[in-house]
Residue, then its C-alpha position, 0 to 999 in steps of 0.5 A: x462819207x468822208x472828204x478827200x482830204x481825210x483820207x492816205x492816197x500816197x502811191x494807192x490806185x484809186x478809182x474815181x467815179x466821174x461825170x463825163x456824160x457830156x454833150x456830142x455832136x453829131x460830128x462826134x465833137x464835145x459841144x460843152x466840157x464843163x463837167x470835164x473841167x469841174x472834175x480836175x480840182x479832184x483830179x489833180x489833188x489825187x495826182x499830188x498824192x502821187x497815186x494811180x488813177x483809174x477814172x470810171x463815167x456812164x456817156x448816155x444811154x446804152x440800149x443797142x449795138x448800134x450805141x456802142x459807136x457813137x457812145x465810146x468815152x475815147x474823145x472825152x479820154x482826149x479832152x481830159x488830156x488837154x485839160x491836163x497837159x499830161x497822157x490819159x491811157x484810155x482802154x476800150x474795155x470795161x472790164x478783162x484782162x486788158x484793164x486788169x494788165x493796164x492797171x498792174x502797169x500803172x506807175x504812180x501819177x498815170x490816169x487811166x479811163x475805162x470805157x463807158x460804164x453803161x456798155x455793161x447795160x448791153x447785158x441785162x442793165x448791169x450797170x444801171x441796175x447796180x449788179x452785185x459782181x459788177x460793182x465788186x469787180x471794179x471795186x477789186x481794181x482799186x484800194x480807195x473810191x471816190x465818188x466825185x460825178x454828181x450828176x449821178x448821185x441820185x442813182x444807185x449804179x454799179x459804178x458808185x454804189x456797187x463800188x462803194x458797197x465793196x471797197x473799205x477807203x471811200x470819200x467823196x471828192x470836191x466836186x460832190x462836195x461843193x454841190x452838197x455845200x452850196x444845195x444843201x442851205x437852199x433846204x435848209x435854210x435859205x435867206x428870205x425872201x427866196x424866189x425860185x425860177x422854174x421852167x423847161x418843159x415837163x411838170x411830171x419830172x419836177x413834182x416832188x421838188x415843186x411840192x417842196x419848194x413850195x413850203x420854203x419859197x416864198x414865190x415861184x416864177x413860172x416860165x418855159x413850156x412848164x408854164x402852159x401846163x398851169x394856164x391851161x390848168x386855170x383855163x387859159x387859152x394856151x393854142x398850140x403850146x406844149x403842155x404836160x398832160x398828165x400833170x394838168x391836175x397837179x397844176x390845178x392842185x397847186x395853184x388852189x393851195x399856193x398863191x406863190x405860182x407867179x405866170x406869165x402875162x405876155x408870150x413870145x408866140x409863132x406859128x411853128x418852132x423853127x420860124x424867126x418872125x415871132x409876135x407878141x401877145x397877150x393872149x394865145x390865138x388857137x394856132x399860137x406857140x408860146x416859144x418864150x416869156x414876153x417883156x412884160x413877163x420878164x419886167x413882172x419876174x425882175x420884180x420879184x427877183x429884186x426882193x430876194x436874197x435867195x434864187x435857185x433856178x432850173x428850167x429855160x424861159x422859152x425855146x432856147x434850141x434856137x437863139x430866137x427864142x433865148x431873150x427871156x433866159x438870157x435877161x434874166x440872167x443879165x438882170x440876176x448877174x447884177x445883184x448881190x445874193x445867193x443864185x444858184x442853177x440847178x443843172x441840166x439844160x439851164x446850166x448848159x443855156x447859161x454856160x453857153x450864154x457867158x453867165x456862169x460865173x455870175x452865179x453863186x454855183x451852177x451845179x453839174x447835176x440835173x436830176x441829182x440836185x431836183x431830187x435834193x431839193x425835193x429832200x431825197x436822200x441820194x444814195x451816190x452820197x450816202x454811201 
């Protein structure tokens, strides 16, 4: 697929695929723009093209009516706005002659944002299930596509793929393309010795990546709920802690075959998630809750850290949804923040944790996309990038 820079926008309307699925409060408030403000380097390139843009973005899952509330795209249309200092027509449609009327308006330079993409998944999953006239649809509006939401490249979807698959003048834009810059080497060809960091909560979700970091890393820090799953697979009392069942005999698996798994030796333990008055230890009690890595823990991975010119990192260290149980994540990303290598997070919570944190610039990339940069690093190809 080609880049922005190869391609003629001057006075065209172009379509761009973002990525605003972006966290909302309960008070209908944007917890974290990163997504946003990562999509305005391709945003404003385009504007300078003197062209019209129509900006196309899923915001969560659609399953009822009752989601259509609370799922509208109108108050990320509003934040974009501010970012940019100029007007985003947004249109509560996804599709009809009230986006069809918009867009023959359209003056070079305007932005328009379409309603939420996965409303259409109200009616038989049309979006998420890449259906053949919708993504010919959007595609009519338009004379050039980008595709420029990283976060779902790893999903064939009506709004990239289907668009995509109907429009001659294609590209990816710069955000998509500095993911794939700054992943692609961590396969490839990272620069020994390369530690990964795993943590969160689910194994299951992170197996093929698991199997393939594995072959190129040269140890694998273990921490998060993640790593329960694998004391109990050596036998180790784990209390009260959240495991992943099915992937116990993965883990067991794993760990006979590699001794890169590098575990946890003392936990940050507690009675119940939601009570501050935690202790340490070394080994669980029946009733304990592993809520995060302990010192000792946190000295053992800096020392394998401190040997590396290579980190991809994806998954928190401990219970982060409370600021309690933050430390672990947090002087990691301290202790990373002060050494001169290639660190790269892969997204998701772990990039949500560390924004939050004020470490984002003290990685080499954080990238935009959870799921999509997993099954990168798994050697997948993604089908929103090879287009």
């Amino acid at each position: 697929m080609k880049k922005i820079e190869e391609l003629d926008l001057e006075g065209k309307k172009v379509i761009i695929r973002v990525d605003y699925n972006v966290p909302i409060n309960e008070k209908g408030e944007i917890v974290d723009d990163n997504r946003i403000v990562e999509s305005l380097k391709t945003i404003n390139y385009c504007l300078n093209k003197n062209c019209k843009l129509i900006l196309l973005s899923h915001l969560g899952k659609v399953k009822t009516e009752e989601d259509l509330k609370t799922k509208s795209l109108k108050v990320v249309s509003e934040r974009l706005s501010k970012l940019l200092g100029k007007e985003v027509m947004f249109i509560p449609k996804t599709r009809g002659i009230e986006v069809e009327e918009a867009i023959s308006n359209m003056n070079e330079k305007d932005i328009i944002m379409l309603e939420n993409t996965r409303f259409e998944d109200l009616d038989g999953k049309k979006e998420s299930k890449n259906d053949p006239e919708l993504g010919k649809y959007w595609a009519s509006l338009g004379d050039v596509f980008i595709n420029d939401a990283f976060g779902t490249c790893h999903r064939a979807h009506a709004s990239n793929v289907g668009i995509a698959s109907n429009i001659k003048e294609k590209a990816l834009g710069f955000l998509v393309q500095k993911e794939v810059d700054n992943l692609l080497p961590i396969i490839n060809n990272p620069e020994k010795p390369f530690v990964v960091i795993l943590g969160g909560a689910k194994i299951s979700d992170k197996i093929g990546t698991i199997k393939n970091l594995a072959l190129k890393a040269d140890y694998i820090l273990v921490g998060g709920a993640m790593a329960y799953t694998f004391l109990k697979a050596k036998g180790i009392s784990v209390g009260k802690s959240l495991i992943d069942e099915e992937s116990i005999e993965f883990a067991k698996q794993m760990l006979s075959s590699t001794d890169k798994i590098i575990l946890p030796i003392d936990h940050i333990t507690n009675k119940d998630t939601e009570n501050n008055n935690f202790t340490v230890k070394d080994m669980l009690d029946s009733d304990d809750i592993g809520l995060d890595i302990g010192p000792k823990t946190i000295d053992l991975f800096e020392s394998y850290i401190a040997k590396c010119k290579t980190l991809f990192w994806n998954g928190p260290m401990g219970y982060y949804e409370n600021e309690v149980y933050q430390k672990g994540t947090k002087e990691l990303c301290d202790y990373i923040s002060k050494l001169n290598i290639t660190s790269v997070v892969g997204g998701g919570d772990t990039a949500s944790c560390i924004i939050n944190m004020g470490y984002k610039d003290k990685f080499t990339h954080v990238s935009t996309g959870g799921g999509a940069s997993l099954e990168l690093l798994e050697g997948k190809d993604l089908p929103g990038i090879n287009l």
